[in-house]
N, C-alpha and C positions, 0 to 999 in steps of 0.2 A: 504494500500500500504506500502510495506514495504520501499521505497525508499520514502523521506518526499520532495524531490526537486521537485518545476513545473517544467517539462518538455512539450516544443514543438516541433512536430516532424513532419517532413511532410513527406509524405507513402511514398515519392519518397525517402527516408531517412534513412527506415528501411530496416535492413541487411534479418533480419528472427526472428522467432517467434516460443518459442518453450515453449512445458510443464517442469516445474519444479517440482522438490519432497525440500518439504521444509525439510533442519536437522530439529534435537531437538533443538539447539541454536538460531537459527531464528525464531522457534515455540514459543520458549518461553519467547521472545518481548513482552512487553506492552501487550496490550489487548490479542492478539493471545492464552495465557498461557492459559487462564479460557474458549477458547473455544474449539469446535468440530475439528479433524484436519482439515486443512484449503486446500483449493484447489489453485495452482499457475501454471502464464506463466510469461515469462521473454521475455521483446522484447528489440531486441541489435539494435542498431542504430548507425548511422554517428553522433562522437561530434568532431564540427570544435573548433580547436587549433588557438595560432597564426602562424605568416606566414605560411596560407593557408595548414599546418598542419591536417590529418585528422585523429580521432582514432575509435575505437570501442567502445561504450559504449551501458550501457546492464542495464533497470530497470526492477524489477520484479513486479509483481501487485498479490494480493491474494484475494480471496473468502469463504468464506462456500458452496456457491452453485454451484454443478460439473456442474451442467449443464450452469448455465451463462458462468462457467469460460470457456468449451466448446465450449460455443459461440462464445466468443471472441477471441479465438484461429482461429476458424472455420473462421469468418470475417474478420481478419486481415490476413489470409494466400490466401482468398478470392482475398482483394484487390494488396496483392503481385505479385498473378497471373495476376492482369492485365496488371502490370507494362511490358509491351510487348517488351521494348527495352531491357530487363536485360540477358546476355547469361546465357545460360543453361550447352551448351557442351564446351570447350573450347581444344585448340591445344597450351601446351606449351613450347614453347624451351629454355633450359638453356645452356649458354655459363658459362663449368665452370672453366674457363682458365682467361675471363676477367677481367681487374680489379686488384681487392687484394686478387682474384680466391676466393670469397666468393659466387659468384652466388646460388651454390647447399644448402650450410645453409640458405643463406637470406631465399628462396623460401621454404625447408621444416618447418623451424620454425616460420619465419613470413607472409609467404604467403598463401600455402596449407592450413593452420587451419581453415584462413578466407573463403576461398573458399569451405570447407567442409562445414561451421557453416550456410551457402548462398545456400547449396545444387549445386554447379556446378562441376559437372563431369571433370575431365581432361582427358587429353592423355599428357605423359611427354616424351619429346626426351631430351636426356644430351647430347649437339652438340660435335663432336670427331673431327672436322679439321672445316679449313675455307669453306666456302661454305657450309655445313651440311644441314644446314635449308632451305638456299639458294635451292640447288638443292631437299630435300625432299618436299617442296610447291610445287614443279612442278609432285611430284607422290600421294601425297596425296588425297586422294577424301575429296576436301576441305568443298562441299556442307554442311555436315556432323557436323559443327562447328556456334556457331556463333563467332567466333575471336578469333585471334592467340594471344599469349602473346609471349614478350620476355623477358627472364632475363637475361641482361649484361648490355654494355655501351652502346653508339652511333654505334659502329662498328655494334655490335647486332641486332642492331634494324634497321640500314643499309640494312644488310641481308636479315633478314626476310622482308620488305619492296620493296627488288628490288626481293626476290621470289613471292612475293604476286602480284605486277604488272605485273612483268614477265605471271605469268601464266593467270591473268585474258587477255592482248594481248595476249595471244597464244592461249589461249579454242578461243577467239574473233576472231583468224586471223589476225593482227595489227602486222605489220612488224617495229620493234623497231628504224629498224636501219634506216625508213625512220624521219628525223627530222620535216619531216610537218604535221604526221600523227597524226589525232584527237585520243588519248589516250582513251580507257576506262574507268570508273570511277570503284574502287573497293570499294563495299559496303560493306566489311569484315572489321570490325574496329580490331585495331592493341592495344594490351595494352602495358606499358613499366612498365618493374618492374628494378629499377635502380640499380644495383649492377657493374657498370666500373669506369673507371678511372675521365671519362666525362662522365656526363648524362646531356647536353644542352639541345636536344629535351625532355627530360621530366621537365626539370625545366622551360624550356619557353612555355609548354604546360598546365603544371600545379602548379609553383609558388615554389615548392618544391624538392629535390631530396630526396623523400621517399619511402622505398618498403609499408608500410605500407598505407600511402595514397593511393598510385598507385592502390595497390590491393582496394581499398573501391570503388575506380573509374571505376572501371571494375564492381564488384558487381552492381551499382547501377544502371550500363547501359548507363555513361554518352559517348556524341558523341560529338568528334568535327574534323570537313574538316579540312584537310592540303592540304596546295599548295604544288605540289612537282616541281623541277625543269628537266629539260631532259637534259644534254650534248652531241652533236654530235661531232665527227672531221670527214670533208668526207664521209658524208652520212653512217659511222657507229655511231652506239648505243655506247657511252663507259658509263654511271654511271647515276643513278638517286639522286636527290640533294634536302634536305629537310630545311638542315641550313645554312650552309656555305661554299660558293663558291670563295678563296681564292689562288690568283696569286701574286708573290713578297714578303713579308714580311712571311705571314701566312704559303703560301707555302714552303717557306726556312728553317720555324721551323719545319714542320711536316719531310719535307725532314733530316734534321739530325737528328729529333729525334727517327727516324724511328733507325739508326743506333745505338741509344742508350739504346735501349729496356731496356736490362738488369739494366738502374737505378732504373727503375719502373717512377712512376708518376711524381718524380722530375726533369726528363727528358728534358718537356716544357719547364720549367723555365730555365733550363740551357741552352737548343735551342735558347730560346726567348732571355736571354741576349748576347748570341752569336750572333744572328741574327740581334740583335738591334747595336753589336758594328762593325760587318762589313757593314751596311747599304747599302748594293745594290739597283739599283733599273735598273729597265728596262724600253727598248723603246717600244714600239709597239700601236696599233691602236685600238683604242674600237669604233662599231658601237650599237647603241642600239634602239629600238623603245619606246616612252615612254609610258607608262601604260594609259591612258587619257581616261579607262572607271572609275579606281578609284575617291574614293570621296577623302580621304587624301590625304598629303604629307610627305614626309619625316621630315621634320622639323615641322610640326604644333604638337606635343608632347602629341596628340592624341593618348595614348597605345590599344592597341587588349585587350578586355578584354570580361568576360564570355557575348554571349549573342552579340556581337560585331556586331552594328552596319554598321559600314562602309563596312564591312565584307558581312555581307549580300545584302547590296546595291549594291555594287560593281561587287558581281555573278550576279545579277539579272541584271543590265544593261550589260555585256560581254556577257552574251546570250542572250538578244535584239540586241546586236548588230550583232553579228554568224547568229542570226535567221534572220536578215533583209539582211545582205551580203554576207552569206556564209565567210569562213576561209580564204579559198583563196584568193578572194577580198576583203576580208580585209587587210589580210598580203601585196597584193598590193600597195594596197591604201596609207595604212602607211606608216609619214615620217621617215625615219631614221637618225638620227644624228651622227655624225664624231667625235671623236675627236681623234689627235694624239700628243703623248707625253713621257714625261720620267716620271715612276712611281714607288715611292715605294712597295703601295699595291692598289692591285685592286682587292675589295670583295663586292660580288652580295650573298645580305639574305633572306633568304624567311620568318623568324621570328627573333625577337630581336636580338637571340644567346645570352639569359641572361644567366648565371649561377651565381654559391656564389660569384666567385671574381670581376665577373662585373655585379653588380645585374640589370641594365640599359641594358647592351647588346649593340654590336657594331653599332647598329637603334634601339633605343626604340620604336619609332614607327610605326614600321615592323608590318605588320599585317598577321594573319595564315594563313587566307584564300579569301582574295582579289583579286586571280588573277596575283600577281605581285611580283618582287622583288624588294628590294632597291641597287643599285648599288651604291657604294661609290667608287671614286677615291681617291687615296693619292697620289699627285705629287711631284717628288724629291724636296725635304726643308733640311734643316741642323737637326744635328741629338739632339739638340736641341728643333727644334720647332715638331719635331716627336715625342719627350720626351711627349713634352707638351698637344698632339694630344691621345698618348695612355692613357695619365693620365684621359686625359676624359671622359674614360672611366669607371672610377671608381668612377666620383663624380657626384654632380648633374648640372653641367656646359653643353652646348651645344658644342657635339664633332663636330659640323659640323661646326663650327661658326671661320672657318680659312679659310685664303686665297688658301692653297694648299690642298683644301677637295673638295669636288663637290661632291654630293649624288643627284640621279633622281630613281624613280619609274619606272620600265619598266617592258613590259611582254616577250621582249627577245631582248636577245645581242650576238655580233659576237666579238672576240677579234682574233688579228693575231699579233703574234711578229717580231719585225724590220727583227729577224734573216729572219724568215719565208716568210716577204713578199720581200724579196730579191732573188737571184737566187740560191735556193738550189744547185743547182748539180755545181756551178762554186768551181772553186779549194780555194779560200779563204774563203767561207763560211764552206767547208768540216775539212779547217783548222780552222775557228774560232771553228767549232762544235766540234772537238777533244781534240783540245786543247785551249780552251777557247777563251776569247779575253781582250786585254787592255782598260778598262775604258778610255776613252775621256777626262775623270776630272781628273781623279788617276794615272797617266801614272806608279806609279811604284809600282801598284795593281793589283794582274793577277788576274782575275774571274777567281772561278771553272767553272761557266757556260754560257754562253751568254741567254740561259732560264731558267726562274722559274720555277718549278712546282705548276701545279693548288692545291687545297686541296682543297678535295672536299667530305665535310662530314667528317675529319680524317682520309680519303684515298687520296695515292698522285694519281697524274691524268699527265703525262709525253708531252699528246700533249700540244703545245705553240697556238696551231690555233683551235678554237672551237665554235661553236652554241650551244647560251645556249636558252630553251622557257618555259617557266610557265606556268602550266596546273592545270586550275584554280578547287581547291578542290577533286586533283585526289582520294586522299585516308581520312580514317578516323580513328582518334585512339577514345581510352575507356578516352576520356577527357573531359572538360566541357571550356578549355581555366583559365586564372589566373582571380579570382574573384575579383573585389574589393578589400573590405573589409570582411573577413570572419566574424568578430564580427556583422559587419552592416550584413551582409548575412544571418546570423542566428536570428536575430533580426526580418528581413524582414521576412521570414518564417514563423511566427505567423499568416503572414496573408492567407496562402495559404488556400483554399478552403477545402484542405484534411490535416485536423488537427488532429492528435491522441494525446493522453493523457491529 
């Protein structure tokens, strides 16, 4: 062997397997020099990094006898093929505006190669306007694939997402815009190859914002359920919702930053201490059902992690319960809880929302695929103890652990703002709606607005009145969820049953 490292590899591990032609420089190694030329194959494989970092690595192994070394070719390409989850064909879209409009390099240099070296066929669309992908999933003969890729940010992956459901309720018949209707499950897993501004869903999927990981994860075939969220206003369909569902605060930032495009990524930050120094907050009313097939809670600092437990428990009992009550009496059944109030920010998550600057996420123990969201109040406090509330998001202190926080697990909620549940059409509400209205507290504070805007995903969302429902494991991306410890992970893999080298 010309590589002197023990290596442990489990099949599920390796990329592909292929014949080498040894140089003369390699030939003439140690022992090799005084023999016959030598026969070689090269197997590339997954080598975990730290933070859950994945690369490609590649040892070669040498022979005298063609025919062993044929063999071993032959057996290892053997048990390749069994691996039954790994795509073959694949549907890529590149958004390449995204971001720091790097999308089309990332994916020809760091993407594409791997997926050559893997043997997986593409088909490449280079998205041209919004919606691109959006409306070509719905003309595609998607059968034809096993899983879309996206290259960009969240917005990206938004898209293709709400194409991908979109058309599986439409081949189905499932009318979107009714909000009680049992969704379909789409079995087409979604991979993310991260190249935007924000890539949240792939860092709270996969521990990293890598293109190079991402693509090893698709290779290898790995799968993991996502809860997606649904928002209705008035029995229409407006958005499907995977991370973050954000009224008051959050909403405020995306709303101006939306108008600042042009700074590029520094935008947020500039929103966000904008946002932080006029301190708005809003009335209105949240009802919510609480999640109470889940085993977690919010605060028990139990994280989602590969393989997740609760996760799996959690489906399995919400379909014992569907199968014994049916939806409808169930959604009966269930109590619904009130609460009315003034609020800074009111964000409902269906994962962490980890990325670099808040490696924790605004629920660390948000889970992917339970069923449920975590709903977090922030009730109007001094700007201050707000201060103190987002810092906690960056250390490892309990963000929930204040009096003006309330965080519950639920699997759906109603919110209606004070404007909203008052008499729309009367002549002071049409003037507070035009021309804002005066803070209560601030008398010599005009709001621009009497409502927030929701955010929802990194898109603003403008109705104030909405049904949100969690639809337990609607979709599935090329993920495995965030491992542990990848040193321990690799460690453990000695033990697997299917051990090479």
């Amino acid at each position: 062997c010309v590589h002197t490292e023990n290596c442990f590899v489990p099949i599920a591990e390796i990329i592909a397997v292929e014949e080498t032609e040894l140089n003369k420089k390699q030939r003439n190694i140690g022992r090799w020099q005084k023999m016959a030329r030598p026969h070689a194959f090269t197997v590339y494989y997954v080598k975990k990094a730290r933070n859950h970092r994945w690369r490609c690595s590649d040892v070669t192994f040498c022979c005298l006898d063609e025919h062993l070394c044929n063999q071993w070719i032959g057996a290892l390409k053997e048990l390749l093929e069994k691996q039954k989850s790994r795509p073959k064909q694949l549907l890529v879209y590149i958004n390449p505006y995204g971001g720091k409009r790097q999308g089309k390099r990332i994916y020809e240099q760091k993407v594409a190669p791997l997926f050559s070296l893997a043997s997986i066929s593409t088909d490449v669309v280079i998205t041209e306007h919004a919606n691109h992908a959006k409306d070509n999933l719905f003309e595609v003969n998607i059968n034809k694939y096993d899983g879309v890729v996206c290259v960009g940010g969240d917005g990206m992956f938004s898209e293709v997402m709400h194409g991908l459901i979109g058309r599986m309720q439409k081949d189905s018949g499932i009318d979107q815009n009714n909000p009680k209707a049992p969704l379909v499950q789409c079995n087409i897993r979604i991979g993310i190859i991260p190249a935007g501004s924000t890539d949240c869903i792939c860092y709270s999927t996969v521990g990293i914002s890598d293109p190079v990981t991402s693509a090893l994860h698709i290779i290898v075939g790995d799968c993991q359920p996502l809860d997606v969220s649904s928002v209705h206003h008035n029995n229409t369909f407006l958005k499907y919702c995977v991370s973050l569902l954000g009224y008051g605060f959050y909403g405020d930032i995306l709303k101006d930053s939306e108008k600042k495009r042009w700074m590029g990524p520094i935008r947020y930050d500039y929103s966000g201490f904008k946002t932080f120094l006029t301190h708005h907050y809003y009335e209105g009313t949240i009802s919510f059902q609480p999640a109470k097939h889940t085993l977690g809670s919010p605060r028990d600092k139990d994280c989602c992690r590969t393989g997740c437990y609760i996760c799996k428990k959690s489906e399995e009992q919400l379909a014992e319960q569907r199968k014994e009550c049916g939806l409808k009496r169930e959604e009966e059944e269930e109590e619904w809880k009130i609460i009315k109030g003034k609020f800074l920010a009111i964000n409902a998550v269906n994962m962490s929302c980890a990325c670099s600057r808040s490696p924790k996420g605004l629920s660390p123990a948000a889970h992917l695929a339970d069923g449920s969201a975590d709903l977090i109040l922030v009730r109007k406090c001094s700007r201050f103890d707000f201060l103190r509330y987002l810092v906690r998001h960056t250390n490892q202190d309990d963000q929930f652990d204040f009096s003006f926080v309330n965080v519950y697990r639920v699997k759906s909620f109603q919110f209606t703002s004070k404007l909203s549940e008052d008499n729309e059409s009367s002549v002071t509400d049409i003037g507070k709606k035009r021309f804002g209205h005066f803070c209560r507290d601030h008398p010599a504070c005009c709001c621009n607005s009497a409502n927030s805007t929701w955010n929802c995903d990194g898109e603003t969302l403008d109705s104030s009145a909405i049904e949100v429902r969690v639809h337990c494991q609607l979709m599935k991306l090329f993920a495995r969820g965030i491992e542990e410890n990848c040193k321990d992970e690799a460690a453990n893999s000695q033990s697997s049953s299917e051990q090479l080298l």
